[in-house]
C-alpha positions, 0 to 999 in steps of 0.5 A, spaced: 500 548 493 493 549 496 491 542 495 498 539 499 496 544 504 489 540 504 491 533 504 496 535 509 491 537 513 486 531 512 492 525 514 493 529 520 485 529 522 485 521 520 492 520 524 489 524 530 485 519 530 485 512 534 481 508 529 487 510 523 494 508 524 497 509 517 503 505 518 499 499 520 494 500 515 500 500 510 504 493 514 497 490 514 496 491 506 503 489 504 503 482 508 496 481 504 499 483 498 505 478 499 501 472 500 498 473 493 504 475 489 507 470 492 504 465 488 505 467 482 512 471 482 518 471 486 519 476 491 521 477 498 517 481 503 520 487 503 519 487 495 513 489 497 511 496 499 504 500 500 502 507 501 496 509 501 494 516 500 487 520 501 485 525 496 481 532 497 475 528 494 475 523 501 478 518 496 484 513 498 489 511 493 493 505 494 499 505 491 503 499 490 510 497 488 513 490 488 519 488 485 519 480 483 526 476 480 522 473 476 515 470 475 513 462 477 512 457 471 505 455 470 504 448 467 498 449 463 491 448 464 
């Protein structure tokens, strides 16, 4: 519980600040993410979905989810 508690805390700090807006952080990284996954599966931009989550160590964890109807065919090389 401690550790919920600690990170609670921590995004509150980072989202006080000016500089660190979580939602547009995570739109931002979704849009680039789309334009490569694009090239290689077929989705739509809302199969793309971000979160990003600060650890207790100070480290951010990008988690990502994307769900693809199927993967584009390649020739080969």
């Amino acid at each position: 519980m401690l550790k919920k508690e600690t990170n609670n805390n921590l995004l509150k700090v980072l989202i006080s600040e000016k500089r660190f807006d979580p939602q547009k952080i995570n739109n931002i990284l979704a849009t680039d993410l789309y334009d490569v996954i694009k090239n290689y599966f077929e989705v739509e931009r809302d199969d793309v979905r971000t979160r990003v989550d600060l650890e207790e160590d100070g480290y951010y964890v990008l988690r990502c989810k994307v769900r693809a109807r199927r993967v584009k065919i390649f020739g080969v090389l």
